[in-house]
KOLTOR-447860 format. One record per residue (C-alpha): residue in one letter; residue number from 1; z negated, x negated, y. Coordinates in Angstrom, 1 decimal. Example, Ala and Ser with C-alpha at 12.3 -4.5 7.8 and 13.67 -1.06 7.14 Angstrom:
REM residues 2
<r=a	k=1	z=-7.8	x=-12.3	y=-4.5>
<r=s	k=2	z=-7.1	x=-13.7	y=-1.1>
***
This chain:
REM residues 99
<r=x	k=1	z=-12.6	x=39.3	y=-1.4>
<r=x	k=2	z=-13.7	x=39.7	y=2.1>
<r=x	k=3	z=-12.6	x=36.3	y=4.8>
<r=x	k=4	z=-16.6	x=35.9	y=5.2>
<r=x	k=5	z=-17.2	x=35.0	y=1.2>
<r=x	k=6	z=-13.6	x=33.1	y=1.5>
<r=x	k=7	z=-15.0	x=31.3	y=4.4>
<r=x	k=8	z=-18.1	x=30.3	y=2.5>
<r=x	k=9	z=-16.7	x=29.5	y=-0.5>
<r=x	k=10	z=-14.5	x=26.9	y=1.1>
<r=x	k=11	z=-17.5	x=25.9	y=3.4>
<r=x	k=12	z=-20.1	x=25.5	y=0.2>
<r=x	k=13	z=-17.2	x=22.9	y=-1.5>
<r=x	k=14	z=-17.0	x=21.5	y=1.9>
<r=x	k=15	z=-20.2	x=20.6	y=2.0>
<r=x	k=16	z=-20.3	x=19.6	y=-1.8>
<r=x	k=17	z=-17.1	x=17.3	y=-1.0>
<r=x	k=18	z=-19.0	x=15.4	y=1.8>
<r=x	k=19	z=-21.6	x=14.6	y=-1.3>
<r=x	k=20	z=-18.6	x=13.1	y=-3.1>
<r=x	k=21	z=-17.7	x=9.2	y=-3.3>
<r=x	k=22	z=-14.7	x=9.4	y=-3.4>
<r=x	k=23	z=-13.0	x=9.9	y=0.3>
<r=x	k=24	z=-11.1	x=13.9	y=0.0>
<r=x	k=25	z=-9.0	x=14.5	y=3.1>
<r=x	k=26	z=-8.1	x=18.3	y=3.6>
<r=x	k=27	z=-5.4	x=19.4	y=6.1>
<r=x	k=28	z=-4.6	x=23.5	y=7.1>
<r=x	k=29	z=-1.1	x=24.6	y=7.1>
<r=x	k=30	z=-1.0	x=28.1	y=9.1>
<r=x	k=31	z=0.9	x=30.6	y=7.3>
<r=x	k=32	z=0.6	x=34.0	y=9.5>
<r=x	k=33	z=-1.6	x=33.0	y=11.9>
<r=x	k=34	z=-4.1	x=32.3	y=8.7>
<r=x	k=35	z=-5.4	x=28.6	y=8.2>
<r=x	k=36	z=-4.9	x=27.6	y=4.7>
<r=x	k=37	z=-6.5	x=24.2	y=3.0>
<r=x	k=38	z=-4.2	x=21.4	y=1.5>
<r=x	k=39	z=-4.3	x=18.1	y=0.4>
<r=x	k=40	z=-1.5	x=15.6	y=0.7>
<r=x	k=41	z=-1.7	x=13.2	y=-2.5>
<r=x	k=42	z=0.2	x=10.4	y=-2.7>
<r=x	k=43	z=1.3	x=8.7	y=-6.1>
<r=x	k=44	z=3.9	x=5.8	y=-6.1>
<r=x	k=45	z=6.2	x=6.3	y=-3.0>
<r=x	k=46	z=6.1	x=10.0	y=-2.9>
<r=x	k=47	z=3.7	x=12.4	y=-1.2>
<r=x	k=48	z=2.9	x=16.1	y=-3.2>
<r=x	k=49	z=1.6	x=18.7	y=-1.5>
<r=x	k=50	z=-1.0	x=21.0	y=-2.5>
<r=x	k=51	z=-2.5	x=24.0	y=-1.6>
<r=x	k=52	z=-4.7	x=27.1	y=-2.4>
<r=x	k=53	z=-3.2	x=29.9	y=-4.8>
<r=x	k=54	z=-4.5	x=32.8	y=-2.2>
<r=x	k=55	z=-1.6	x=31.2	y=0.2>
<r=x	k=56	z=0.6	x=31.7	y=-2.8>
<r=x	k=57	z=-0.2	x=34.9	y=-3.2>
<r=x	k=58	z=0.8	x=35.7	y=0.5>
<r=x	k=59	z=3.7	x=33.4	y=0.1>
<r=x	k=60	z=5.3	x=35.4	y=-3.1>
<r=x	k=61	z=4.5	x=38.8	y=-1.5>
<r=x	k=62	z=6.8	x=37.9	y=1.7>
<r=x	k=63	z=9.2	x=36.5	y=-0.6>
<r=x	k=64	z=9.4	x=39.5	y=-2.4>
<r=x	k=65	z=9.8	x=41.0	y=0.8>
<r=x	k=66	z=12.5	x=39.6	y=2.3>
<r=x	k=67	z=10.8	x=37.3	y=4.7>
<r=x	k=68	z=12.9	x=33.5	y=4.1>
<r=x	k=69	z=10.8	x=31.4	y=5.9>
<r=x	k=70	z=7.8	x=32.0	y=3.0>
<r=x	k=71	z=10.4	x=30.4	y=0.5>
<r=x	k=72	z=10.8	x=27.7	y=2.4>
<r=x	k=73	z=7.3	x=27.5	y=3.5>
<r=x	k=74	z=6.9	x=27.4	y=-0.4>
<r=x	k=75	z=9.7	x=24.7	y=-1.6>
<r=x	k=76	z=6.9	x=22.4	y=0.9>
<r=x	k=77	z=4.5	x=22.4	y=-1.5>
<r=x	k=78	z=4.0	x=21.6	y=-4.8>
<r=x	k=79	z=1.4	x=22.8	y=-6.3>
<r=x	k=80	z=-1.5	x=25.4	y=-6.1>
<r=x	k=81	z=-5.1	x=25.4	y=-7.4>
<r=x	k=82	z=-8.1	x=26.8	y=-6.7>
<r=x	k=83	z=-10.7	x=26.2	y=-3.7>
<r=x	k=84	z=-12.8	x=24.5	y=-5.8>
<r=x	k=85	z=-10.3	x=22.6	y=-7.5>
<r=x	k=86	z=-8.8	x=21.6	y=-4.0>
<r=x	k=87	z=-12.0	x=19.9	y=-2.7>
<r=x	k=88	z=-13.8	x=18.7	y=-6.0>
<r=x	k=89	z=-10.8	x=16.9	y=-8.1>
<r=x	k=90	z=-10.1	x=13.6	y=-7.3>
<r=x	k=91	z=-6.1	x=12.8	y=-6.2>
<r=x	k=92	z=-5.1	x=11.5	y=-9.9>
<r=x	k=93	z=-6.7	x=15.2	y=-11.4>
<r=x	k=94	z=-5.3	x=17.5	y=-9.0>
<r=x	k=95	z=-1.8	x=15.6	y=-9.4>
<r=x	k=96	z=-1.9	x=15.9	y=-13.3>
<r=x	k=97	z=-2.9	x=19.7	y=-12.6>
<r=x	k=98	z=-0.2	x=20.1	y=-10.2>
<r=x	k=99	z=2.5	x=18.1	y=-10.4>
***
């Protein structure tokens, strides 16, 4: 998939998330110099992590090649979904999916 259709993917569900009622805040972690979405969901007193599967993608590859810091980059989040699934589902759906 070319970064132009990634781009506008994320910015159509972007746009569709401003429609939504519920209030969806979406951070970027940076993983080689490449902005990723993630959402930081709280339940109870802990915080979970989660994050877009392409990033997981580029995480496992590194790991598979050697590079430590993508497995720890990885043991910091918890979970990995789609883009659409990042900035539709509400906290308690993405957790269930998740975590």
């Amino acid at each position: 998939m070319s970064n132009t259709r990634v781009v506008n993917i994320r910015k159509e569900y972007l746009d569709r998330m401003e429609r939504n009622t519920e209030a969806i805040t979406i951070d970027k972690t940076y993983w080689k110099g490449v902005a990723y979405p993630i959402r930081e969901i709280q339940v109870g007193n802990d915080i979970f992590r989660v994050s877009v599967k392409s990033l997981y993608d580029e995480l496992v590859n590194d790991m598979r090649n050697g590079i430590y810091e993508a497995m720890e980059a990885n043991e910091e989040i918890d979970g990995y979904c789609t883009d659409e699934e990042l900035c539709t589902l509400t906290d308690d759906d993405l957790y269930k999916m998740c975590c």
